[in-house]
C-alpha positions in Angstrom: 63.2 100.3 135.1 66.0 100.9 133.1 65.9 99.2 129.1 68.5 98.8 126.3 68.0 99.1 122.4 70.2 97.0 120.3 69.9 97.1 116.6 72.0 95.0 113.7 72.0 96.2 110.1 72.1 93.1 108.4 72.9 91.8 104.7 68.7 91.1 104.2 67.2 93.4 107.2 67.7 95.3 110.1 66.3 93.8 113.2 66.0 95.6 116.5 65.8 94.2 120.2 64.2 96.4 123.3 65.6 94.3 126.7 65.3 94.5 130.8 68.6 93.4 131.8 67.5 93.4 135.3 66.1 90.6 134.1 68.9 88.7 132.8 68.4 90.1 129.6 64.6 89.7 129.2 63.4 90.3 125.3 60.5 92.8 125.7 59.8 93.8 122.4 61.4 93.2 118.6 61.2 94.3 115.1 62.8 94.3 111.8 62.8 96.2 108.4 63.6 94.1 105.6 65.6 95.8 102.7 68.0 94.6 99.4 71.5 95.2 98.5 72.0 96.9 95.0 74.2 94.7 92.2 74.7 98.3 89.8 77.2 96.2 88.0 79.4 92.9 87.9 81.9 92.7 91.1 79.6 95.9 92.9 77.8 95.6 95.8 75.7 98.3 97.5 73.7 100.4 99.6 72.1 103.7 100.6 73.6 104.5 103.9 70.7 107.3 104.5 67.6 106.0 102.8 68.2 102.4 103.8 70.8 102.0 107.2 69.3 105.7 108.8 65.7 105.5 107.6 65.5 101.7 108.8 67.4 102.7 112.1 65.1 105.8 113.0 62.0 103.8 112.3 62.7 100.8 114.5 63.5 103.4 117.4 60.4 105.1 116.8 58.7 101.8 117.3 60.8 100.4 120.2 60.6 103.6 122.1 57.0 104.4 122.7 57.2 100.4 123.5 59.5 101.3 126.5 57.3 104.1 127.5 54.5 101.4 128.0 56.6 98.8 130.2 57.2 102.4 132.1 60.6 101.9 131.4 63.7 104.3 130.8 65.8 103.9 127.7 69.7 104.1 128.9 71.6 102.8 126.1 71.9 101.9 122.2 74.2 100.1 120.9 73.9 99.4 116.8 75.9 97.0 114.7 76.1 96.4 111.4 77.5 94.1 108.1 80.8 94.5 107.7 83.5 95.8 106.8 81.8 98.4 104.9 82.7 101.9 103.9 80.7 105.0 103.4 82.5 108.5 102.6 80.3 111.5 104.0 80.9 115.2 103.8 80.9 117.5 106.8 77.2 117.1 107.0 77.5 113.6 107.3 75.6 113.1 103.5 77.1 110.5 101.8 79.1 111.4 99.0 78.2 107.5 97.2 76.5 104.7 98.0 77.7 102.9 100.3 80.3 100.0 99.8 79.9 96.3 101.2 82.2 93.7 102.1 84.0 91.1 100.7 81.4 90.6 98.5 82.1 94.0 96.4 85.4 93.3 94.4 85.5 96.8 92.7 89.1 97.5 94.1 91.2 94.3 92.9 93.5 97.1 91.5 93.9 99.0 94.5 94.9 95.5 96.0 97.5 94.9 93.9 98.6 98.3 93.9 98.8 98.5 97.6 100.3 94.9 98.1 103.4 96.2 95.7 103.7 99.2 97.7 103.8 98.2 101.1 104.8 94.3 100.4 103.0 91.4 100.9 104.5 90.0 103.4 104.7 93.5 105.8 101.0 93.8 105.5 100.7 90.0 106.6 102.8 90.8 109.4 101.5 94.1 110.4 98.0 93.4 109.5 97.1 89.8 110.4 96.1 89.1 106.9 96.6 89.5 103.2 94.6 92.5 101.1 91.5 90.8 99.5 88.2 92.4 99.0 87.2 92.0 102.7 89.8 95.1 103.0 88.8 98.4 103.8 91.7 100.3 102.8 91.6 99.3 99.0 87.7 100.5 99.2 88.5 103.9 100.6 91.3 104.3 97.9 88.9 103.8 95.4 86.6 106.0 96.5 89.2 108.5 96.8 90.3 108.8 93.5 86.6 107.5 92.2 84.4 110.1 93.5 84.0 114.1 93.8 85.0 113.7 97.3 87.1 116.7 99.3 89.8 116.2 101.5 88.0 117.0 105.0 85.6 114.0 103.9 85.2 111.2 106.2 84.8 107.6 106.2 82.6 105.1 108.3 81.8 102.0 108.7 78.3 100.8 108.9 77.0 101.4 112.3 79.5 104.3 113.1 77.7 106.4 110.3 74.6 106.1 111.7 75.6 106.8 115.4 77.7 109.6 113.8 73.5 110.6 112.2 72.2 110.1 116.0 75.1 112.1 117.7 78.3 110.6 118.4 81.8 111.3 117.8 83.5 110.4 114.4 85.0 106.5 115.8 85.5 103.1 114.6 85.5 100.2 117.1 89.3 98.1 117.2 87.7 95.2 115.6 86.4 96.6 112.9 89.2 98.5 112.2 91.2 95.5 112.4 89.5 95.0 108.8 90.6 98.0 108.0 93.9 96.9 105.9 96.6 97.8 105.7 96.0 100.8 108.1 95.3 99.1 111.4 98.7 97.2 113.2 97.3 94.3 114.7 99.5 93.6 117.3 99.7 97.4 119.0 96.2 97.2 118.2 96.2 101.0 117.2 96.4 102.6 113.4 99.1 102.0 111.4 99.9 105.4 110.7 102.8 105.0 108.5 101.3 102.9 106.1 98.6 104.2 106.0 100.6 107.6 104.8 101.9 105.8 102.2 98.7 104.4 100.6 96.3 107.1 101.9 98.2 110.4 102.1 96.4 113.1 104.4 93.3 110.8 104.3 91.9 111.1 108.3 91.3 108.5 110.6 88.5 108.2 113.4 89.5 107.8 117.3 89.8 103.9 118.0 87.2 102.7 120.8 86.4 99.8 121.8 82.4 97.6 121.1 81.6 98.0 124.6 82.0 102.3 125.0 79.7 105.0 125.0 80.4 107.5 122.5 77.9 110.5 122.1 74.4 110.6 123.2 71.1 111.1 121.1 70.9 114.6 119.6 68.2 116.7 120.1 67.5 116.0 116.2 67.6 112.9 116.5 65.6 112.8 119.4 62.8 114.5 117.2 63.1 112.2 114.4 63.2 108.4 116.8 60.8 109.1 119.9 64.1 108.1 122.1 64.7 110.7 124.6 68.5 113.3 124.1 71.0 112.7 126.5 70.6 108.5 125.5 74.0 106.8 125.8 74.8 105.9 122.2 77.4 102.6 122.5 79.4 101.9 119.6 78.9 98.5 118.8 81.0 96.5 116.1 80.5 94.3 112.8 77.4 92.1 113.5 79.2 88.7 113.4 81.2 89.9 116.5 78.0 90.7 118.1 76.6 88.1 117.2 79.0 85.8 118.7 78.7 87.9 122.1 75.3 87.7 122.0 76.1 83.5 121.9 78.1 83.3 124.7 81.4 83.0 122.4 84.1 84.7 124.4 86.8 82.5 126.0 89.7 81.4 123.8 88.8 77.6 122.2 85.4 79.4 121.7 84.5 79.4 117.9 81.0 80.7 116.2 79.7 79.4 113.1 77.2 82.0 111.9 74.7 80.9 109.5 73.3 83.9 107.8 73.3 85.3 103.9 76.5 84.6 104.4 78.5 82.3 106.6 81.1 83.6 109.3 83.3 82.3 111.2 84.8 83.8 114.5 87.3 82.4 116.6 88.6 83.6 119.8 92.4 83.3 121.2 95.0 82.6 123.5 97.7 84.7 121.8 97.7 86.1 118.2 98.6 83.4 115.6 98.6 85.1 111.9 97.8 82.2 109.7 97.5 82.6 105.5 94.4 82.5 104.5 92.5 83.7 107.8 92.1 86.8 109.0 93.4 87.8 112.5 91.5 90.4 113.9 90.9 92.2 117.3 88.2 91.1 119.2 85.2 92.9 121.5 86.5 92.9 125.0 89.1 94.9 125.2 92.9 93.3 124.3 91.1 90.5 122.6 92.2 88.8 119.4 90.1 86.5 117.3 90.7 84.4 113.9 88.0 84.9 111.2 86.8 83.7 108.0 84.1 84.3 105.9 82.0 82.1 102.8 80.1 84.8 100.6 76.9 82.4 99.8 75.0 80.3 102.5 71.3 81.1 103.2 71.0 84.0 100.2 72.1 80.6 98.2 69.3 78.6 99.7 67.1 81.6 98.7 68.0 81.5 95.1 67.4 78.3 94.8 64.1 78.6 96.2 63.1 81.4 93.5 64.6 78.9 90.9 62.6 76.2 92.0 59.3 78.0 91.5 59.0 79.7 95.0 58.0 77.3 97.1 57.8 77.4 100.8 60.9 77.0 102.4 59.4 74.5 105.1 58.4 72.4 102.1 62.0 72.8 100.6 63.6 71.8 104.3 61.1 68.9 104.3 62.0 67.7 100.6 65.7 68.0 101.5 65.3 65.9 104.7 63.9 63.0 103.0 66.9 62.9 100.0 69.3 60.4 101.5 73.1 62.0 102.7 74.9 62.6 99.1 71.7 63.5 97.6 72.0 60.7 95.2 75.5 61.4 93.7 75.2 65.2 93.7 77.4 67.7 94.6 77.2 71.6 95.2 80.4 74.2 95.0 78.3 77.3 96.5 80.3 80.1 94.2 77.4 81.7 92.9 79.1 85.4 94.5 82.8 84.2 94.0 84.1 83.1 97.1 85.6 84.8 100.3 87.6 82.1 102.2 89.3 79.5 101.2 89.8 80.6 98.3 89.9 84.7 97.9 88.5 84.0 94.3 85.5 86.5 93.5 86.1 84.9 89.7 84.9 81.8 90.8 81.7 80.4 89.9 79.3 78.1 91.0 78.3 74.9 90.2 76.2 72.0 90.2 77.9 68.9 89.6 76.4 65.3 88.6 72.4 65.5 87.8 70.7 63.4 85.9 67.0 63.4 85.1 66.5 61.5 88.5 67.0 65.0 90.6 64.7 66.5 92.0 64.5 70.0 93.7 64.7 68.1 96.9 67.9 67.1 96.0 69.2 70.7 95.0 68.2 72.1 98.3 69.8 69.0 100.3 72.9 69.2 98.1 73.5 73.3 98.6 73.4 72.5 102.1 76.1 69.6 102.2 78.1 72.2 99.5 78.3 74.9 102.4 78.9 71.9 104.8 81.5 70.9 102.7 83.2 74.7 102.6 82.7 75.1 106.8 84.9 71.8 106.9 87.7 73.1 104.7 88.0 76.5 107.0 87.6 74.6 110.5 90.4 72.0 108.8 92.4 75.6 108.5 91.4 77.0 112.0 92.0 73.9 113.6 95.8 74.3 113.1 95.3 77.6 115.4 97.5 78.2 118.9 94.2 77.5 120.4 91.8 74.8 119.1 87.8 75.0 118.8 86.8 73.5 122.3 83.3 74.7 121.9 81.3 75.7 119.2 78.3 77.9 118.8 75.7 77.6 116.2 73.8 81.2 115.7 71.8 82.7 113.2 68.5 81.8 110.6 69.9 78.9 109.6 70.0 77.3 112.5 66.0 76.8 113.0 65.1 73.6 111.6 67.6 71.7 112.2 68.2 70.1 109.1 71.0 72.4 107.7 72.9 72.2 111.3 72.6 68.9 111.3 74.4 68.1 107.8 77.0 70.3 108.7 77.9 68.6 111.8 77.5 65.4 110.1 80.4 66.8 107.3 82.7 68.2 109.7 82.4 66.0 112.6 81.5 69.1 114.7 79.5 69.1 117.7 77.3 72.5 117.7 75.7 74.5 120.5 72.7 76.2 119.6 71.6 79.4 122.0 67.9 79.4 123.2 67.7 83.0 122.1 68.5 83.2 118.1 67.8 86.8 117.5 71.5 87.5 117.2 73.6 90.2 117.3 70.5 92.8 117.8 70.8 90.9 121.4 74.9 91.1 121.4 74.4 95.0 121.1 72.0 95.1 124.0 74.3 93.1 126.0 77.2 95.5 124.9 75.2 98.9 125.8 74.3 96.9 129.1 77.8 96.5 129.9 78.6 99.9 128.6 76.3 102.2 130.8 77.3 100.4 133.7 74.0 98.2 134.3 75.6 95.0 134.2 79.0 93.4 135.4 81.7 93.4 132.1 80.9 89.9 132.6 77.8 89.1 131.9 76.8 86.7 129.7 72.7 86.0 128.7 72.9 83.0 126.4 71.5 79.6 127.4 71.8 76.5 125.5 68.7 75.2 123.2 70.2 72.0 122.0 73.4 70.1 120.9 73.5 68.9 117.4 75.7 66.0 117.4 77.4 64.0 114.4 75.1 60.9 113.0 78.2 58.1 112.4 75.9 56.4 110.2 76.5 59.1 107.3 80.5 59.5 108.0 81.2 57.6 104.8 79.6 59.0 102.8 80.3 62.5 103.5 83.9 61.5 103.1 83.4 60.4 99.6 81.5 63.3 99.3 83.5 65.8 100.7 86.6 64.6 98.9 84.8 65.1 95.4 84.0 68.5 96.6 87.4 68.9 97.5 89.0 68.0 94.3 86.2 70.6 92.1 87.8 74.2 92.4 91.8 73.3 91.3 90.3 70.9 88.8 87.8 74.1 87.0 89.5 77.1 88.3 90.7 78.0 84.7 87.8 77.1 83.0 85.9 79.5 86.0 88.0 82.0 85.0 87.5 81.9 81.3 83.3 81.7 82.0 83.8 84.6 83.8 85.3 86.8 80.9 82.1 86.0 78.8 
């Protein structure tokens, strides 16, 4: 019997997936390893590439192999994905010069922004790019690093999961998409690195050989066969950024298709006909090969729902869902903006700040928790208002992710947007994307496969459409009206 290992580094954990897909993709055994980001100072965000992404990752194999070994199984392929984009810069021995740098969420490089924007023009790297620089970019990251650390010039640079399958054995790569969130140094539309800007903003700085999610890219080292328990000679599959995964692992692949993935964050994935470039989205490449997808992400959902929960004196977070679903819709004339990280899209504001807006004495924290949910409601609305004006229009949309059990917090948000929302049987989420991809990648399964079934719809309740209007306009109104006064809190 031959078994698949997918693994997802993740914002809060890494979770790993051991599956038959003889048997259409069959869950045999899972795990996880929970771990923190580091906050060193205002605008960073962190981690240690070796003691927290390769540690974690050699653990869960360790555990998922001998697990394989007792279902008499063989282990054919691992594919890992990870958050992203993310950057770590690694001498020749692939030990990481720094820690490693997150996403959007790690605004360290505004000037290299700017200075990049002025030297290759905004509206080239728009063009060229499929979006504008903002802290999602790689490229600003790497600059900094460049002329922030004691790096040499045969370093090299990684994403997430291509570090640690460069720890395990494979060749130095990135995957298309995520280098698609490389800017400015990928060109979207020859889907292939943009060498000549990149020259000009990253002189003599190497890049990685472009492959795509679904190939096999090095095997298992004899080291790293000593250190995880899973046999040398594995196929190691590249994988991509875990919301692309994620989405794969949902059954999210045919243009119209568009994933709402509720996690620490909130991400957005659309796929497409063609290759619309729209402000304030970020076109991207997608998984299967010559794909294209639009993209947008909030920087605070469930890790919002989590501070309030340690603000509120730790309760359980059934008991907080439970509270919450007995506050009527509006939460009694209270409203949440859910900047409490700055803010990724709309906005591309990491000055902005959150706020609670319109308690009185009457509120309880039932009201809090209900409210941060119709906040981020409110927020998904404003970006599907923006992908909605795509070439090709949200036909279907997928649900994945934490948030999505209990039912409460998909609910409100289809009750806000007017969304109807798939939700897949199988929640585990991209862990199970990457299995399907190293599946597909050693050959096991048709390119076409697909292993998600449909749980449940969540459908609108017409009853609360008024008053989410109301709601949602108020909402709507809150950043332009407090964006300088954001600002000026900000600066103390």
């Amino acid at each position: 019997m031959k078994l698949v290992i997918g693994i997802d580094i993740g914002t809060a954990s890494t979770k790993g997936v051991l599956v038959d897909p003889a048997s259409d993709g069959e869950i045999l055994a899972s795990t996880r390893r929970d771990h923190e980001m580091s906050l060193p100072q205002r605008g960073w965000a962190e981690m240690d590439a070796d003691a927290v992404w390769y540690r974690e990752i050699v653990d869960i194999l360790g555990e998922l192999a001998p697990q394989a070994d007792e279902c008499v199984g063989e282990i054919a392929g691992v594919c890992i994905s990870g958050m992203g984009p993310c950057v770590v810069q690694a001498d020749g021995d692939l030990v990481p010069r720094t820690p490693a740098v997150l996403y959007g969420i790690d605004g360290r490089a505004t000037r290299e922004i700017t200075w990049m924007t002025e030297q290759l023009g905004a509206d080239t790297i728009l063009e060229r790019c499929g979006k504008e620089l903002s802290s999602q970019a790689v490229g600003p990251k790497i600059k900094w690093l460049v002329d922030n650390t004691d790096g040499r010039a045969d370093d090299r640079w990684y994403g997430c999961h291509t570090y640690v399958l460069a720890r395990l054995g494979a060749r130095w790569v990135l995957d298309h998409h995520t280098a698609s969130q490389c800017d400015p140094l990928y060109d979207i539309a020859k889907q292939d690195w943009a060498t000549d800007l990149a020259e000009k903003v990253l002189p003599g700085t190497p890049l990685p050989e472009l492959v795509w999610p679904g190939d096999v890219v090095g095997e298992i080292s004899d080291d790293a066969a000593r250190e995880t328990g899973v046999p040398a000679g594995t196929p190691l599959v590249c994988g991509t950024v875990d919301a692309w995964a994620e989405a794969f692992s949902a059954g999210a692949r045919k243009p119209g298709d568009l994933m709402l993935m509720y996690g620490s964050t909130l991400f957005f994935v659309q796929f497409l006909e063609g290759m619309p470039i729209r402000e304030g989205l970020w076109t991207t490449s997608g998984v299967e090969r010559g794909t294209h997808t639009l993209a947008a992400g909030m920087s605070t959902s469930g890790s919002l729902t989590q501070w309030v929960q340690k603000l509120t004196g730790d309760a359980p977070f059934e008991k907080l869902v439970d509270e919450a679903g007995h506050t009527p819709p509006g939460s009694d004339g209270l409203v949440t903006l859910p900047y409490f990280a700055g803010e990724r899209s709309p906005i591309f504001d990491l000055e902005a700040r959150g706020m609670f807006l319109g308690l009185t004495l009457k509120h309880t924290r039932g009201h809090m928790f209900r409210s941060v949910y119709e906040g981020i409601a409110c927020g998904i609305r404003q970006i599907v208002d923006m992908l909605s004006d795509a070439d090709t229009p949200a036909k279907r949309v997928f649900a994945v992710g934490g948030g999505t059990q209990g039912g409460l917090w998909t609910q409100i948000v289809s009750d806000v947007t007017g969304l109807e929302q798939i939700v897949p049987a199988t929640t585990l989420g991209a862990s199970y994307g990457d299995a399907l991809l190293a599946a597909i990648g050693t050959g096991l399964v048709p390119p076409e496969t697909g292993w998600a079934t449909a749980d449940r719809t969540v459908r609108p309740d017409e009853t609360h459409r008024e008053t989410y209007e109301k709601l949602f306009a108020i909402y709507d109104s809150l950043y332009p009206a407090t964006k300088e006064q954001m600002h000026a809190l900000g600066e103390l």
